[in-house]
PDB file of N, CA, C and O in Angstrom:
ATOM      1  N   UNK A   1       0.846  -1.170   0.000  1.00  0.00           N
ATOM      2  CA  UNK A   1       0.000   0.000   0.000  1.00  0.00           C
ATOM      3  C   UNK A   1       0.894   1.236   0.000  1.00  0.00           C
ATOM      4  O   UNK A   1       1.913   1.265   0.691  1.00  0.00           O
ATOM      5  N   UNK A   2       0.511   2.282  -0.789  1.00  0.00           N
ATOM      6  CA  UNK A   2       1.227   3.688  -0.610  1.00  0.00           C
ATOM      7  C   UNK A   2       0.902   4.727  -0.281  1.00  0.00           C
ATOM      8  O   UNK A   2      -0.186   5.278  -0.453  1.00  0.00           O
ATOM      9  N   UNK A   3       1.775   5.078   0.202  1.00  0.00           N
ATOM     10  CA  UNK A   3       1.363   6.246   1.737  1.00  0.00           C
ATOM     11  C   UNK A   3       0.146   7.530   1.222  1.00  0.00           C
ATOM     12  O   UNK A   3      -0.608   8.256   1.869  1.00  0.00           O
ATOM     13  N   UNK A   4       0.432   7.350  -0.349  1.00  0.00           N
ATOM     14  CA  UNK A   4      -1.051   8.215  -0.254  1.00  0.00           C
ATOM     15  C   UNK A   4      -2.029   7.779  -0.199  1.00  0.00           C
ATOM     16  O   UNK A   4      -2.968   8.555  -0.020  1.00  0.00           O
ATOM     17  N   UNK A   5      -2.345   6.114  -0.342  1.00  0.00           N
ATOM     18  CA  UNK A   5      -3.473   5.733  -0.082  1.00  0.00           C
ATOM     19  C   UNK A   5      -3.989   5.404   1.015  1.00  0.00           C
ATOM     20  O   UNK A   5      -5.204   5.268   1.159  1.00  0.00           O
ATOM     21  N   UNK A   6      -2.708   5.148   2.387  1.00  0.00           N
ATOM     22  CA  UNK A   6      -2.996   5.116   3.467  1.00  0.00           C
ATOM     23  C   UNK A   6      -3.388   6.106   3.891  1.00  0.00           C
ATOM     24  O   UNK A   6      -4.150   6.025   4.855  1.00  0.00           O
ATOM     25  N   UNK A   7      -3.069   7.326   3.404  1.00  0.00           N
ATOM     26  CA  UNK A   7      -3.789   9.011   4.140  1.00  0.00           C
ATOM     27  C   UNK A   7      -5.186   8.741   3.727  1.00  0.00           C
ATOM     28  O   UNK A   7      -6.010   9.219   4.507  1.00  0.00           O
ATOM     29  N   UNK A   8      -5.628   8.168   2.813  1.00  0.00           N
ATOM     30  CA  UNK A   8      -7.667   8.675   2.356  1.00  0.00           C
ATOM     31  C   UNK A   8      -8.155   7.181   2.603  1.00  0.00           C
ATOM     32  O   UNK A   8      -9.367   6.973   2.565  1.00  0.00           O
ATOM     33  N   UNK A   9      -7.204   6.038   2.874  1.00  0.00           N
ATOM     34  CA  UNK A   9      -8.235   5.081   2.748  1.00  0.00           C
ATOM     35  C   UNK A   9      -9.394   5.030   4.061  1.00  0.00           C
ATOM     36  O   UNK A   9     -10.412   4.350   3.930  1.00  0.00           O
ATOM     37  N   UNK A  10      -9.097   5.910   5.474  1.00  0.00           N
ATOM     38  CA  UNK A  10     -10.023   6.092   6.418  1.00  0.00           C
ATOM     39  C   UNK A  10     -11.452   7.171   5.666  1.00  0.00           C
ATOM     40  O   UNK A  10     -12.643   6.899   5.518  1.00  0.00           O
ATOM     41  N   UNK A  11     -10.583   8.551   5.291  1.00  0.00           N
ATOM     42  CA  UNK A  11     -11.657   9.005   4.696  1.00  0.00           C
ATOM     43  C   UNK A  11     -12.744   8.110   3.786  1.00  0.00           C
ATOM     44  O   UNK A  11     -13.911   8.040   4.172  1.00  0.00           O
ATOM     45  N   UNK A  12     -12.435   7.621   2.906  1.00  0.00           N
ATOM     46  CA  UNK A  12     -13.201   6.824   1.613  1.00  0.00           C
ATOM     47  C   UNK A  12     -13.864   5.703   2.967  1.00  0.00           C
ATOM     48  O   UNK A  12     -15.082   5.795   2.819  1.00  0.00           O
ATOM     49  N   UNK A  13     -13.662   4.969   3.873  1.00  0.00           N
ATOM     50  CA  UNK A  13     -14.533   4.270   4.789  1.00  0.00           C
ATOM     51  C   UNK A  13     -15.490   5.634   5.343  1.00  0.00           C
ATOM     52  O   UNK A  13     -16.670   5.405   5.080  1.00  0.00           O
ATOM     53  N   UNK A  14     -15.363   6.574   5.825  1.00  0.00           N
ATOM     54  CA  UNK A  14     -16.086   7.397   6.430  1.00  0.00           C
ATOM     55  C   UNK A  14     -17.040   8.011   5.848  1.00  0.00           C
ATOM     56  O   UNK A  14     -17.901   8.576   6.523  1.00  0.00           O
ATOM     57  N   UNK A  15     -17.070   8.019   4.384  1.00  0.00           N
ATOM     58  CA  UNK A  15     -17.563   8.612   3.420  1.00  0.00           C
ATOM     59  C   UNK A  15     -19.078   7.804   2.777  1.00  0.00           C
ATOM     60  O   UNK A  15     -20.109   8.375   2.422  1.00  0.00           O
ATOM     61  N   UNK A  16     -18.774   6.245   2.781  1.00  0.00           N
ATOM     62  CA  UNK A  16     -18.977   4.767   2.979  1.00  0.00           C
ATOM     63  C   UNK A  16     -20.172   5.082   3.796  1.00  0.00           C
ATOM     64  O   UNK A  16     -21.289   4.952   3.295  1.00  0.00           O
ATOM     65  N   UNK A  17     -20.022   5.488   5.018  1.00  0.00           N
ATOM     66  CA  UNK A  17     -20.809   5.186   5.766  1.00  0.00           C
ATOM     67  C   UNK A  17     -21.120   6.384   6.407  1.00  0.00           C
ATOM     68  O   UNK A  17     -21.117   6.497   7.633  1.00  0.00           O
ATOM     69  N   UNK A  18     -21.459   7.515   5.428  1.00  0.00           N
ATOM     70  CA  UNK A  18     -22.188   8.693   5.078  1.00  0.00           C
ATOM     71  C   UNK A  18     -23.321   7.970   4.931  1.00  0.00           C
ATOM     72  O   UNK A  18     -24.218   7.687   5.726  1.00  0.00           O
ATOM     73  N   UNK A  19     -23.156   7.732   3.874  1.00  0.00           N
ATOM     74  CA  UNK A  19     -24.471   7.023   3.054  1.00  0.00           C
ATOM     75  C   UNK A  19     -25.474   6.068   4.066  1.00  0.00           C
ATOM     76  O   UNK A  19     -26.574   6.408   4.500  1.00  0.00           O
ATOM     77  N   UNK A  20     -24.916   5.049   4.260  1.00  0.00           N
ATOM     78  CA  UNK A  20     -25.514   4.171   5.002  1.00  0.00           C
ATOM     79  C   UNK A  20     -25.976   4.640   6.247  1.00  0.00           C
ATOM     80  O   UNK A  20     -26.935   4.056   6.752  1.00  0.00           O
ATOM     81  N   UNK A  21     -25.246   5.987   7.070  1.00  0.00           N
ATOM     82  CA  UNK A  21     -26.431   6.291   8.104  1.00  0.00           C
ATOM     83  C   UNK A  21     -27.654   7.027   7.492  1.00  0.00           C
ATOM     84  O   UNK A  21     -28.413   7.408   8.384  1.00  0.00           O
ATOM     85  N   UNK A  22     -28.097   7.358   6.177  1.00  0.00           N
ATOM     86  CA  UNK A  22     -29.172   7.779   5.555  1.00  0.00           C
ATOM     87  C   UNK A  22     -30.140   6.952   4.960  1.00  0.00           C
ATOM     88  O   UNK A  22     -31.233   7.479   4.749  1.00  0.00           O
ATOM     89  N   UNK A  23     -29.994   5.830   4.657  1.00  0.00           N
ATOM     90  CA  UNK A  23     -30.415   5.201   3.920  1.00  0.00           C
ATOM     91  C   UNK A  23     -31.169   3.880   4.835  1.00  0.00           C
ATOM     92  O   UNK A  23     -32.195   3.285   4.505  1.00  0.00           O
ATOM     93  N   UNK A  24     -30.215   3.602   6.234  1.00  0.00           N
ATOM     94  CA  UNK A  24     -30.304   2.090   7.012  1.00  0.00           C
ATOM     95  C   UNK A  24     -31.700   2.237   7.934  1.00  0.00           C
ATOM     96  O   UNK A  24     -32.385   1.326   8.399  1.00  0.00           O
ATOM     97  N   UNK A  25     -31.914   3.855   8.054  1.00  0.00           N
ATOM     98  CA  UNK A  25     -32.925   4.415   8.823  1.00  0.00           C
ATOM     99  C   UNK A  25     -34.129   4.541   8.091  1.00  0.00           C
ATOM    100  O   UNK A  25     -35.162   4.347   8.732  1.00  0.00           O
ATOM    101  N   UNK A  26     -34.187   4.708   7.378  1.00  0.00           N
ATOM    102  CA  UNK A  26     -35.287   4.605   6.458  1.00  0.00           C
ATOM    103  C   UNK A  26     -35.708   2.755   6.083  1.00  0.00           C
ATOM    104  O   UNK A  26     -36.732   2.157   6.413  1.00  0.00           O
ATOM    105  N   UNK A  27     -34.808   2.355   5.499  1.00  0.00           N
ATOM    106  CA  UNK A  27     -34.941   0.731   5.589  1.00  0.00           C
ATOM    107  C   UNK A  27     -35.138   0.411   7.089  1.00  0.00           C
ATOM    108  O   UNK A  27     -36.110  -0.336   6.974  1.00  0.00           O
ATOM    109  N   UNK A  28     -34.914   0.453   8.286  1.00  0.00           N
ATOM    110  CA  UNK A  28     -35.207  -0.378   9.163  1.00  0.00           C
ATOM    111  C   UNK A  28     -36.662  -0.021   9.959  1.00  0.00           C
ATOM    112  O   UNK A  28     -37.372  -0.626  10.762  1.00  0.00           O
ATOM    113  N   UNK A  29     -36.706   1.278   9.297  1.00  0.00           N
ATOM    114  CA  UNK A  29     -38.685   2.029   9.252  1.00  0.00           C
ATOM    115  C   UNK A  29     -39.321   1.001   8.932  1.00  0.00           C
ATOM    116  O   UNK A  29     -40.222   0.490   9.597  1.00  0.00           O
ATOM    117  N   UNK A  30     -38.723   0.472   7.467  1.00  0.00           N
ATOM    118  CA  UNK A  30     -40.062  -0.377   6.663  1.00  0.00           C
ATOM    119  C   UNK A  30     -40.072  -2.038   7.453  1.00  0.00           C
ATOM    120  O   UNK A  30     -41.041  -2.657   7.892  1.00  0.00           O
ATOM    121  N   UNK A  31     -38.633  -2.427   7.421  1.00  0.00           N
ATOM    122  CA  UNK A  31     -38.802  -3.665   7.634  1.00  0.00           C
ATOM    123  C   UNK A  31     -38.327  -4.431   9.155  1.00  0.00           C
ATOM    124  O   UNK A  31     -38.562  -5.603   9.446  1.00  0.00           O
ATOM    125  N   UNK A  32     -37.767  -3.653   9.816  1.00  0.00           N
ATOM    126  CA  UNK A  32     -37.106  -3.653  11.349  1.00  0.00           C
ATOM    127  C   UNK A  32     -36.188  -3.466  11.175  1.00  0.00           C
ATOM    128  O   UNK A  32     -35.668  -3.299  10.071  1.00  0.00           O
ATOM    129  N   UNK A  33     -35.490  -3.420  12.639  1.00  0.00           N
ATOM    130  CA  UNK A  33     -34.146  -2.574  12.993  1.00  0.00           C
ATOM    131  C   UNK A  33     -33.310  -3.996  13.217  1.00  0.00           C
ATOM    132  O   UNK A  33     -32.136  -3.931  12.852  1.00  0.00           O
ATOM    133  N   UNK A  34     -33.752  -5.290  13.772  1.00  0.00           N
ATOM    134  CA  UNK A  34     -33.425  -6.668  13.993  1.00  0.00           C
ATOM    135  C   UNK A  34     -32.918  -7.216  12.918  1.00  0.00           C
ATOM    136  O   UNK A  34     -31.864  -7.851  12.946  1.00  0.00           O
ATOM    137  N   UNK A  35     -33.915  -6.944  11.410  1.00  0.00           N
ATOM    138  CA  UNK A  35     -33.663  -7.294  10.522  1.00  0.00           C
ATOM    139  C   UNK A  35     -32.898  -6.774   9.621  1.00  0.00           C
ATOM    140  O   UNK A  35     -32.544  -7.449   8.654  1.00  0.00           O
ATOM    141  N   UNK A  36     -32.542  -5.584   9.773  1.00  0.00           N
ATOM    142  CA  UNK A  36     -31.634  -5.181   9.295  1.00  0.00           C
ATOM    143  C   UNK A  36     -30.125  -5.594   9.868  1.00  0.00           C
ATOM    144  O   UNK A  36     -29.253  -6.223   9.269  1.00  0.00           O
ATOM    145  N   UNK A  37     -30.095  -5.100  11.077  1.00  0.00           N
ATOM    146  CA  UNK A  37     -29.124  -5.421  11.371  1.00  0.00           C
ATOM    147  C   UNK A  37     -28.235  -6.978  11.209  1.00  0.00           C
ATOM    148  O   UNK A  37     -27.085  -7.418  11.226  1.00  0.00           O
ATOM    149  N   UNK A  38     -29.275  -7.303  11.090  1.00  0.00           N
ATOM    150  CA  UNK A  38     -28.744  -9.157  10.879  1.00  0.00           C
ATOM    151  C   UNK A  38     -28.160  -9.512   8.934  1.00  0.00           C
ATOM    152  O   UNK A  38     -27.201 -10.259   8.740  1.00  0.00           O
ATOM    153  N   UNK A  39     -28.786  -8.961   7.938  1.00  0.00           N
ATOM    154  CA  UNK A  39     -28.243  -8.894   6.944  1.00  0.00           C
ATOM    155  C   UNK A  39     -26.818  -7.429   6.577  1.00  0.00           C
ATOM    156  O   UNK A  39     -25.754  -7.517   5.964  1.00  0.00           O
ATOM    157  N   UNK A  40     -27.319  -6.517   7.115  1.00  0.00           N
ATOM    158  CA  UNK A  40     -25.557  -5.598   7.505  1.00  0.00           C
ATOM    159  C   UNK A  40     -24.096  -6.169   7.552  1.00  0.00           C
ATOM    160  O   UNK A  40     -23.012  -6.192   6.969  1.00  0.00           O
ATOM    161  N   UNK A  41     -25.026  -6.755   8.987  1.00  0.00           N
ATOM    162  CA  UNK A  41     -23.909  -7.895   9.925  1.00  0.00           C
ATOM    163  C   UNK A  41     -23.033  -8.960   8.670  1.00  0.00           C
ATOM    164  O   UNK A  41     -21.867  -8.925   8.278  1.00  0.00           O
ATOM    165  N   UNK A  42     -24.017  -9.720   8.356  1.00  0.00           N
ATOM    166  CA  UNK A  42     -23.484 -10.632   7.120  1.00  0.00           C
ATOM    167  C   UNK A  42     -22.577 -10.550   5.716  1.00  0.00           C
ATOM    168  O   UNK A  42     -21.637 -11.197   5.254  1.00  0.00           O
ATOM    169  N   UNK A  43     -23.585  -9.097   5.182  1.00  0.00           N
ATOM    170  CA  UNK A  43     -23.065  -8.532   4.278  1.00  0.00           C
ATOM    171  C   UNK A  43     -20.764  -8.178   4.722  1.00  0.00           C
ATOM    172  O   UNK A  43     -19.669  -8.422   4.216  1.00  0.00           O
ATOM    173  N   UNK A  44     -21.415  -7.448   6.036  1.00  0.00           N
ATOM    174  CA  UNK A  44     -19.958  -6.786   6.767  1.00  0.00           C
ATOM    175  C   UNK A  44     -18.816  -8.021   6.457  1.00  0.00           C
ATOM    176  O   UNK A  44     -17.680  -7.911   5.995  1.00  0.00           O
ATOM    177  N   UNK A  45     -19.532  -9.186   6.875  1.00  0.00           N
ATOM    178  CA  UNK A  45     -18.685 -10.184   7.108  1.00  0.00           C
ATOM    179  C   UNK A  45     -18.096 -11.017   5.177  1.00  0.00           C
ATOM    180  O   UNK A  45     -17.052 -11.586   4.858  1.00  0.00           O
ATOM    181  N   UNK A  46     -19.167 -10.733   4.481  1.00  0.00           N
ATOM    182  CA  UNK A  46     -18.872 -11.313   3.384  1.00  0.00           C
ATOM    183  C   UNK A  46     -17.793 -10.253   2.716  1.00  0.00           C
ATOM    184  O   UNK A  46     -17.286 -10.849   1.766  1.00  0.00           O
ATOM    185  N   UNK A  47     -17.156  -8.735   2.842  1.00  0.00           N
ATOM    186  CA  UNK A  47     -16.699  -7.688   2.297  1.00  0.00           C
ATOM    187  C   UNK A  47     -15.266  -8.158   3.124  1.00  0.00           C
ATOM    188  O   UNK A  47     -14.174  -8.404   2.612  1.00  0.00           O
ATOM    189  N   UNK A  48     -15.548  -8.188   4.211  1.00  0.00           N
ATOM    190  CA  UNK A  48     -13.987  -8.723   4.940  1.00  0.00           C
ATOM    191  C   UNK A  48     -13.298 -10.098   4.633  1.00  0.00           C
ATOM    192  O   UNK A  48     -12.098 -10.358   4.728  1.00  0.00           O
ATOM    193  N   UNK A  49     -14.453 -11.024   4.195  1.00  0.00           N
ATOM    194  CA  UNK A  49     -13.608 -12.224   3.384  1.00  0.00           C
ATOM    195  C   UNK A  49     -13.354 -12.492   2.166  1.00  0.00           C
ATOM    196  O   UNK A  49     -12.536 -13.396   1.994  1.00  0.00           O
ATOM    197  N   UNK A  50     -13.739 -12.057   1.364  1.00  0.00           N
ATOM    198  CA  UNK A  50     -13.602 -11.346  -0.412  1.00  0.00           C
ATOM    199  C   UNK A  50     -12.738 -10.589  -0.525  1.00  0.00           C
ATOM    200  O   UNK A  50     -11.652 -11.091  -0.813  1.00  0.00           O
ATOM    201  N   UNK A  51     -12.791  -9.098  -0.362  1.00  0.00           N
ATOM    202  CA  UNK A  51     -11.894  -8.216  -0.497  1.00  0.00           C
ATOM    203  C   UNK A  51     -10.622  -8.195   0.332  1.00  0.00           C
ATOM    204  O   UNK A  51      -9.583  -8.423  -0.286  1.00  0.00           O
ATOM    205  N   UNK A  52     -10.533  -7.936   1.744  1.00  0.00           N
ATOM    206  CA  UNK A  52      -9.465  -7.895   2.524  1.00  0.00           C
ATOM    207  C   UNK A  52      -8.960  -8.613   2.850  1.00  0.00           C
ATOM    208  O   UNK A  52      -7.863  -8.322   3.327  1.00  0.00           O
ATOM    209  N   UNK A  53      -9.386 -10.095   2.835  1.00  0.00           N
ATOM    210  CA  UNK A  53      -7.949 -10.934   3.250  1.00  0.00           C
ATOM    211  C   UNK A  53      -7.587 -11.657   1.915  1.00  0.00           C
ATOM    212  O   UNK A  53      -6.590 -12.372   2.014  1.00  0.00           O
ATOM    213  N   UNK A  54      -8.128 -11.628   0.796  1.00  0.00           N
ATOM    214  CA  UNK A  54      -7.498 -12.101  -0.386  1.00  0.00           C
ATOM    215  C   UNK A  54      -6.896 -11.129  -1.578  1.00  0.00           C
ATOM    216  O   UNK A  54      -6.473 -11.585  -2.641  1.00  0.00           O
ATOM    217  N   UNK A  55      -6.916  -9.857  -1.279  1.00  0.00           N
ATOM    218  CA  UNK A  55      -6.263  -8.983  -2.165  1.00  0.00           C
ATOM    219  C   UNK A  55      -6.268  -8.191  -2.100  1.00  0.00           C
ATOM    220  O   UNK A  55      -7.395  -7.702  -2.014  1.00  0.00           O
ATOM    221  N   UNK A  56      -4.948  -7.111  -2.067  1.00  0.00           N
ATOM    222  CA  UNK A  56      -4.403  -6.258  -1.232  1.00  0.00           C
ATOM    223  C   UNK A  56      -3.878  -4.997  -3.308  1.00  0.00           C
ATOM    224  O   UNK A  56      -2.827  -4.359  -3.350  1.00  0.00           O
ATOM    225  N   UNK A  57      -4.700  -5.008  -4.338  1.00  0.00           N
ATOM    226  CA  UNK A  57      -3.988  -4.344  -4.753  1.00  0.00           C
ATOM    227  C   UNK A  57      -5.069  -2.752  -4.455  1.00  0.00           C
ATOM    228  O   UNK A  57      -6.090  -2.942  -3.795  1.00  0.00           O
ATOM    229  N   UNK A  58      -4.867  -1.711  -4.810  1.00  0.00           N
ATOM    230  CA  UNK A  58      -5.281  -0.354  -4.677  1.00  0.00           C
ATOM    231  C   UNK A  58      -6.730  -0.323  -4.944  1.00  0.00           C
ATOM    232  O   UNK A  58      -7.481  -0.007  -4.022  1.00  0.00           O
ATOM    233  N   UNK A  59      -7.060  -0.529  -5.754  1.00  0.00           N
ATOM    234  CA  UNK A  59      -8.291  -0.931  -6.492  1.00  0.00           C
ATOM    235  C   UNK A  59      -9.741  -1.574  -5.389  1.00  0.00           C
ATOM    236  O   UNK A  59     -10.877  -1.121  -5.251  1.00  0.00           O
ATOM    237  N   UNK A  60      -9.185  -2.567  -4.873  1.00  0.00           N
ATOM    238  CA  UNK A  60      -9.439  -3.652  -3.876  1.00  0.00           C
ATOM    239  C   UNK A  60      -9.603  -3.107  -2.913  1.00  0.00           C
ATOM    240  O   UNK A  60     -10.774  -3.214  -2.547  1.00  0.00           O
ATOM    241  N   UNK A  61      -8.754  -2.306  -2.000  1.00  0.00           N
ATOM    242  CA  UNK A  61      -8.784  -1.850  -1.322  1.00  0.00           C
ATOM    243  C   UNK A  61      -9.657  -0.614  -0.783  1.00  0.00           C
ATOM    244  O   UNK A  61     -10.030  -0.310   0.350  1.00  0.00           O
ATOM    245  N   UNK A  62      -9.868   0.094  -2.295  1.00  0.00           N
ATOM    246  CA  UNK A  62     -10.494   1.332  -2.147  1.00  0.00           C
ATOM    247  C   UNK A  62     -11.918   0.692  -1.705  1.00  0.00           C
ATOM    248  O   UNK A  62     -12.718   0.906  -0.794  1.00  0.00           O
ATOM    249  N   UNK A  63     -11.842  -0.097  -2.678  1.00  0.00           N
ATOM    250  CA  UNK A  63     -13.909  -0.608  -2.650  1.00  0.00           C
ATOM    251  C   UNK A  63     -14.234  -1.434  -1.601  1.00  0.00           C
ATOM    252  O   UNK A  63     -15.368  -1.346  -1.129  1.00  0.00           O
ATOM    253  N   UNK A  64     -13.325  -2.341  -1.081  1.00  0.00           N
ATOM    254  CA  UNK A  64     -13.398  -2.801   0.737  1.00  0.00           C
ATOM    255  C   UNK A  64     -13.500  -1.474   1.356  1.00  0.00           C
ATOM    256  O   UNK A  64     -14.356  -1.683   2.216  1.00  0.00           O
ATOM    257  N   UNK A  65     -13.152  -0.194   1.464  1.00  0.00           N
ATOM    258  CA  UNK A  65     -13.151   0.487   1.903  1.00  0.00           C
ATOM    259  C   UNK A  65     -14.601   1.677   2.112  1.00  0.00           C
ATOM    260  O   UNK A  65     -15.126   2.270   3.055  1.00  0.00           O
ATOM    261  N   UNK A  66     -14.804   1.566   0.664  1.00  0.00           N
ATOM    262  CA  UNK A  66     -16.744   1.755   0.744  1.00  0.00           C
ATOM    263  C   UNK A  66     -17.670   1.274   1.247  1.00  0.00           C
ATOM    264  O   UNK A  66     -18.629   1.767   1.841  1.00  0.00           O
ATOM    265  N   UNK A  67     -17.213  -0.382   0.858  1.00  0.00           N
ATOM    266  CA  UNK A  67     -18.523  -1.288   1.023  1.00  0.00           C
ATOM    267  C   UNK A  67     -18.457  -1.557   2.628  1.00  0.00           C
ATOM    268  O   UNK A  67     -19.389  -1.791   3.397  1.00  0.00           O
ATOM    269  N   UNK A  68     -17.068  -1.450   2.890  1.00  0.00           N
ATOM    270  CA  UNK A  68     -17.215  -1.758   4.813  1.00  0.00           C
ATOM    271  C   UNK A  68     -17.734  -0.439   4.879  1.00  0.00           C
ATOM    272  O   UNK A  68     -18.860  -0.421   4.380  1.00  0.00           O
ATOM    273  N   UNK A  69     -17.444   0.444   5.208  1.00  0.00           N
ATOM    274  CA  UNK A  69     -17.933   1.500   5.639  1.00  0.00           C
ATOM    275  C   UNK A  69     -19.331   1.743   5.222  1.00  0.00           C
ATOM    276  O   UNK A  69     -19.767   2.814   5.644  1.00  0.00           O
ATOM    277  N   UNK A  70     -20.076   1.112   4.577  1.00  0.00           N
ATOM    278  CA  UNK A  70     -21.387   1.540   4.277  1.00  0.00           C
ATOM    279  C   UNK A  70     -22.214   0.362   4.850  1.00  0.00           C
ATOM    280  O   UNK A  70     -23.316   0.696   5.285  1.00  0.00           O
ATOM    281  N   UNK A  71     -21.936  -0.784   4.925  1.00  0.00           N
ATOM    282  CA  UNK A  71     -22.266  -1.854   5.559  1.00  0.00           C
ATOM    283  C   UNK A  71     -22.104  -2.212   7.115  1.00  0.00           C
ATOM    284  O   UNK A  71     -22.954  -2.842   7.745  1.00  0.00           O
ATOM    285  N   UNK A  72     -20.769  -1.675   7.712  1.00  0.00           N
ATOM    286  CA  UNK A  72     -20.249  -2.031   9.143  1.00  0.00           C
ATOM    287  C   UNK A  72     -21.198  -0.945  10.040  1.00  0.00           C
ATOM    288  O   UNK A  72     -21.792  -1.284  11.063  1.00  0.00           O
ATOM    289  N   UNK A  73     -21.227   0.251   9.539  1.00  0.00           N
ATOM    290  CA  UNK A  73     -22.238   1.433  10.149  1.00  0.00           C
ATOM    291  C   UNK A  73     -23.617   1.114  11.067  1.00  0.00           C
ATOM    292  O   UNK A  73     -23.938   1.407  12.219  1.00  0.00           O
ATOM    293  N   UNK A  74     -24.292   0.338   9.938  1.00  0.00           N
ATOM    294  CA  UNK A  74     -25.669   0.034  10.912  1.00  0.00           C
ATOM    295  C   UNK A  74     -25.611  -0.348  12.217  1.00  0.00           C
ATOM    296  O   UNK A  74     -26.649  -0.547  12.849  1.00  0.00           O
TER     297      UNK A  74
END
């Protein structure tokens, strides 16, 4: 990884999960807050075994870096 991507890859997670505190609240209106949280949870877990422990190039990283952050939030 290179040091400029280590400076934004927190931002680009934080950014991630902009979104998802707008969006998880409105979804857990319609269908519960239980139920949401239980597919989040899963999703969280399927982004950390796909992306981050099997491939580490820039690319990869950025978008583990969205999808956790928009998923880990709820």
């Amino acid at each position: 990884m290179t040091a400029n991507l280590q400076q934004y890859l927190l931002s680009t997670l934080n950014v991630g999960s902009l979104f998802d505190r707008l969006a998880i609240g409105f979804v857990a209106d319609k269908i519960g807050r239980f139920n949401v949280f239980i597919v989040v949870d899963f999703l969280s877990d399927i982004w950390i075994l796909t992306f981050w422990l099997h491939d580490s190039c820039p690319v990869a990283l950025i978008a583990f870096a969205v999808l956790f952050g928009f998923f880990s939030d709820a």
